[in-house]
C-alpha positions as CSV (number, residue, x, y, z in Angstrom):
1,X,-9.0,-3.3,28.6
2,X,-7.3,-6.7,28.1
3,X,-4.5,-7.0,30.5
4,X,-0.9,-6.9,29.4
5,X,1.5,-9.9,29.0
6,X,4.5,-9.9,28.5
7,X,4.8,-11.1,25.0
8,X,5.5,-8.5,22.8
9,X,4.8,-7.4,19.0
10,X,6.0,-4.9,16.2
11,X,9.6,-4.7,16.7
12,X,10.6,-1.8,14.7
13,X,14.1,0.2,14.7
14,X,14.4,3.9,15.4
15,X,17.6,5.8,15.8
16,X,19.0,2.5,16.5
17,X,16.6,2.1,19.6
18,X,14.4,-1.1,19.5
19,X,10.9,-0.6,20.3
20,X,7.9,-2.6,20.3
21,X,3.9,-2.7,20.4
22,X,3.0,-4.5,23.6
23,X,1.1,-7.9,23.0
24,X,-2.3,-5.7,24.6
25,X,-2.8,-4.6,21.5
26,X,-3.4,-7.5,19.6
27,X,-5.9,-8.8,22.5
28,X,-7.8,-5.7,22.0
29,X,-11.5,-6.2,20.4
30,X,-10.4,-4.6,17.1
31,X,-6.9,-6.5,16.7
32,X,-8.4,-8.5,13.7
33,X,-7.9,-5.0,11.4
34,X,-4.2,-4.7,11.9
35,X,-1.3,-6.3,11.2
36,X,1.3,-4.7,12.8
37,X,2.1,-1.3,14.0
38,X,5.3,0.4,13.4
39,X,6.2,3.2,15.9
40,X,8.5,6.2,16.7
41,X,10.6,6.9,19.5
42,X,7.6,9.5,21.3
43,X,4.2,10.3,20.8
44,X,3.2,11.3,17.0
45,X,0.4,11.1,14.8
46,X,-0.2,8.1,12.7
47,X,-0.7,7.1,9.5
48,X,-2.9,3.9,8.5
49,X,-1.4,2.1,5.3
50,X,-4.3,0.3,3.6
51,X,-3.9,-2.5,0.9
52,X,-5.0,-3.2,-2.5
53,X,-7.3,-5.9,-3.5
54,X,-4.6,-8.8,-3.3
55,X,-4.4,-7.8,0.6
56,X,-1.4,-6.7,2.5
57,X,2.0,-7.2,1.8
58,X,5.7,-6.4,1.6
59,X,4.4,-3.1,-0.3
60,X,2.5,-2.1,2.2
61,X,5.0,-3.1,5.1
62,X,7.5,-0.9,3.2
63,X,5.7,2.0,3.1
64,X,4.4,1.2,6.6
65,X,8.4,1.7,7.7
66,X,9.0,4.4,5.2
67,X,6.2,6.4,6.7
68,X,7.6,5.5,10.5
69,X,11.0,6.9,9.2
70,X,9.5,10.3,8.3
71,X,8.7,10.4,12.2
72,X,5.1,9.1,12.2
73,X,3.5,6.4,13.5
74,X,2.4,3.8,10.9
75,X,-0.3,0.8,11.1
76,X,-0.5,-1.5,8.2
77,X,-4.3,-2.5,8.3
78,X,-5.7,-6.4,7.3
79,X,-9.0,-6.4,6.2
80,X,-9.8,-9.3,3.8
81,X,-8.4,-12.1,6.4
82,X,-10.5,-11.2,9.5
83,X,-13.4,-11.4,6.9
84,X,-12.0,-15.0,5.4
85,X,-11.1,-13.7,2.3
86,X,-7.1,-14.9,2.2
87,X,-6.8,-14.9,-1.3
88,X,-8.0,-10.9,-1.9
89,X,-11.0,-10.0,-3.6
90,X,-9.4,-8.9,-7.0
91,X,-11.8,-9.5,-9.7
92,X,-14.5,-10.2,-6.8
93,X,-17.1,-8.4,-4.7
94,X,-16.5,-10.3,-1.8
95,X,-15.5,-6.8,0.1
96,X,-16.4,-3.2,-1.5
97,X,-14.1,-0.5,-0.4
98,X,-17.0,1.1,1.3
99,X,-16.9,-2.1,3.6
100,X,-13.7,-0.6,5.0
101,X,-14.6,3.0,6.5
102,X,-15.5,1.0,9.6
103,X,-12.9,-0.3,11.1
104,X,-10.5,2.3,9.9
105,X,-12.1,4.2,12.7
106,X,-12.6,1.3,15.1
107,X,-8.4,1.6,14.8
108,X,-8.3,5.5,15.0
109,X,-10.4,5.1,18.1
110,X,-7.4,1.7,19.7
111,X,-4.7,4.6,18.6
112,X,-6.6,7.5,20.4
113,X,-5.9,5.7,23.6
114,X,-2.3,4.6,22.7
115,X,0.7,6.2,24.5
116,X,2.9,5.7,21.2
117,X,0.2,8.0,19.5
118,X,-0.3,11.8,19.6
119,X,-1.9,14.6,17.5
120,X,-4.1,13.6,14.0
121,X,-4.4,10.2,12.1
122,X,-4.2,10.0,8.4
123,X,-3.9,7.6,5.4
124,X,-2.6,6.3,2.8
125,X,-4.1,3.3,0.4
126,X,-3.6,1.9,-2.7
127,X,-6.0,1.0,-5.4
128,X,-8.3,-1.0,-3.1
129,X,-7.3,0.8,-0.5
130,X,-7.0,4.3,-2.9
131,X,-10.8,3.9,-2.7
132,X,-11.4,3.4,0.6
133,X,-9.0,6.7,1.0
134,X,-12.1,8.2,-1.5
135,X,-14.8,6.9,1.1
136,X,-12.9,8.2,4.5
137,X,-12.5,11.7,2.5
138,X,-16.4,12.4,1.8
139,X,-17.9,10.3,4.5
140,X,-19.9,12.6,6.8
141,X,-19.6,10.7,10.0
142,X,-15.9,10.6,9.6
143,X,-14.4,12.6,12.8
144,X,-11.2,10.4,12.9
145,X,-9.2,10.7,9.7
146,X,-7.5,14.3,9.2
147,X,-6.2,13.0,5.8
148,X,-5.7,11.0,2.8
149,X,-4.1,10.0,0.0
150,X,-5.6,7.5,-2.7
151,X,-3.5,5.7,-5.0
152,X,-4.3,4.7,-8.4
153,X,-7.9,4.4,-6.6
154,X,-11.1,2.8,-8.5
155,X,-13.3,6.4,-8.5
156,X,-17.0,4.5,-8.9
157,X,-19.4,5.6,-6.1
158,X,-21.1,2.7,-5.5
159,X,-20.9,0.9,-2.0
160,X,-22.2,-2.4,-0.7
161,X,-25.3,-2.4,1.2
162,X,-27.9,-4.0,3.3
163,X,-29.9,-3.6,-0.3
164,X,-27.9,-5.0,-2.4
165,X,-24.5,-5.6,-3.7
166,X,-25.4,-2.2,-5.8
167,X,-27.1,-0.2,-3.3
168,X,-25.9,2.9,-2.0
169,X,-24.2,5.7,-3.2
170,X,-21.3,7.9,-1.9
171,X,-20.4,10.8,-3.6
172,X,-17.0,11.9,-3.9
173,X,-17.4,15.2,-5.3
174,X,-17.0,17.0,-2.6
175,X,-14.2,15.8,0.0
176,X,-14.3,17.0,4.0
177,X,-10.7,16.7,4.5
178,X,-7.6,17.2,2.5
179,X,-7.1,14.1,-0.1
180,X,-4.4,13.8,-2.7
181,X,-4.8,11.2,-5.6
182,X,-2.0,9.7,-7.5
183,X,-3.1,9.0,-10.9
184,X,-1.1,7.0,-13.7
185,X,-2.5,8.2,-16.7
186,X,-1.6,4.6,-18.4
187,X,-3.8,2.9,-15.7
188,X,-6.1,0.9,-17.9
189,X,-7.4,-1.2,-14.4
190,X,-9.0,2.0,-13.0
191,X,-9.0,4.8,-15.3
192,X,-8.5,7.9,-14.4
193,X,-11.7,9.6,-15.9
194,X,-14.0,8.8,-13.3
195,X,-11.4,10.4,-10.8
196,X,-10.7,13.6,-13.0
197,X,-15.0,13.9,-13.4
198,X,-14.8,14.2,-9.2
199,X,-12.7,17.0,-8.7
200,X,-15.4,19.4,-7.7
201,X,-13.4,20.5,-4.7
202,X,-10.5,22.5,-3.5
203,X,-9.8,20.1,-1.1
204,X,-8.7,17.6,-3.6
205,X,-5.0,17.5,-5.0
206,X,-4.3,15.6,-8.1
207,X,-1.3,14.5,-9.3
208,X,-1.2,12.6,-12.8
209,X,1.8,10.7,-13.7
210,X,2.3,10.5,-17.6
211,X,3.7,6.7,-18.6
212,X,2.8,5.3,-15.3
213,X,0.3,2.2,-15.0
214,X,-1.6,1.0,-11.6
215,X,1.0,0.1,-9.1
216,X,4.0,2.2,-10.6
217,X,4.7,2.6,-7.2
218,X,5.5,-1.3,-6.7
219,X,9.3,-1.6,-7.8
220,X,8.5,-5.0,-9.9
221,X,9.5,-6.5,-13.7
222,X,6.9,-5.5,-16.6
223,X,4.3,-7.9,-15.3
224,X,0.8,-8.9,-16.0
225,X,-2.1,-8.9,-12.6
226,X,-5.4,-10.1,-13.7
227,X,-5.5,-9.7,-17.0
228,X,-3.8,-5.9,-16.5
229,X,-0.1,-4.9,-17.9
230,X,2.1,-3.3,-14.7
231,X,5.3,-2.1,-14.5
232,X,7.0,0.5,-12.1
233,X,7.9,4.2,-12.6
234,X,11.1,5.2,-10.6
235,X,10.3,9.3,-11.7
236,X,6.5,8.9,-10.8
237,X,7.1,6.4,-7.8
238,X,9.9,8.8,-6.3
239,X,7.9,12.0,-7.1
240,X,4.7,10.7,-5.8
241,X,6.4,9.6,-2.3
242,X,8.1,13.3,-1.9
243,X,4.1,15.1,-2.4
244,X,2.9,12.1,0.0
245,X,5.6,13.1,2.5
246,X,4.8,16.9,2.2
247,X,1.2,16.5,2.3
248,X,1.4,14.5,5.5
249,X,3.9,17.0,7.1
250,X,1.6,20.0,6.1
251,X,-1.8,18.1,7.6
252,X,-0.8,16.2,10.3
253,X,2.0,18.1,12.4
């Protein structure tokens, strides 16, 4: 363990209490995966917020603190600029989502030994990240993550692999732990179809929101992101958020 300094990180506000992450954290060997840590005022479970393919942001920092103020523990995870990729990897292969399971668990395993941190870790990611919550949910070594939640994910099986960019295949027909996705039925970036073909399982929850698009959940104008037409749903964003909350409250406490 690195020793502790007394510089100090993650400032976060909790029933008007201040409290921080110390600095020992960040010195730890898998630091590089998160970007901050947002904690409660006693031991809880935790919830890992994981980014899209344009990295982290305010959306995920807002959730992150959303997340803390339902009384959980929240970690906003970084993994495109430990691995040099600062601009993202949209419309790249530079990082698959199966790249990711890794050091999801490399952090549940820094949170297992946290005093901030009690009971079950789950997640919650977004596009990107909504796949990656696909991989954690049918990976058969996973031991760490209780549950998940995919937004708007990319539902192809393919993962990178020592054989190729195309290599290896994860099936995500049949899920280990409880996953919810939240589909946008006018998501022409990553179509729901291939997500709707996968659920094989009662362990899956689907949720499809009518005249939402990928990243309804991202109160922005009408835009356009790489070529694909956005714009937020307040009904599907707010709707989505409530099942999220009651899903996490029903498999973590």
């Amino acid at each position: 363990m690195t020793k502790l300094k007394s510089t100090w990180v993650g400032f976060s506000l909790v029933c008007g209490l201040a409290l921080s992450v110390p600095m020992a954290l960040a010195q730890e060997k898998l630091s590089k995966w998160i970007d901050k840590i947002y904690t409660v005022d006693r031991p809880a479970p935790t919830i890992i917020v994981g980014h899209g393919c344009g990295g982290f942001g305010k959306h995920e920092h807002d959730w992150a603190q959303q997340i803390q103020s339902w009384g959980y523990n929240a970690v906003v995870l970084d993994s495109f600029n430990p691995r040099g990729a600062f601009n993202g990897t949209c419309n790249k292969t530079i990082v698959m989502a199966g790249d990711r399971v890794h050091e999801v668990y490399e952090i549940a395993e820094l949170l297992s030994k946290q005093s901030f941190h009690a009971g079950k870790i789950g997640y919650v990611g977004f596009s990107h990240g909504g796949s990656l919550a696909l991989h954690l949910a049918n990976d058969e070594a996973n031991s760490s993550v209780a549950a998940s939640v995919a937004y708007y994910p990319n539902c192809n099986k393919w993962v990178k692999s020592k054989k190729g960019l195309f290599g290896d295949r994860r099936s995500f027909d049949l899920p280990k732990i409880p996953t919810i996705m939240m589909l946008a039925e006018k998501d022409d970036w990553t179509p729901i179809k291939l997500c709707l073909e996968s659920v094989k399982s009662n362990n899956y929850v689907v949720h499809r929101y009518p005249n939402a698009t990928h990243g309804f959940d991202m109160d922005l104008p009408r835009r356009v992101a790489h070529g694909w037409t956005l714009w937020y749903d307040q009904e599907a964003d707010i709707d989505s958020r409530q099942k999220t909350k009651e899903f996490f409250a029903k498999n973590l406490r």
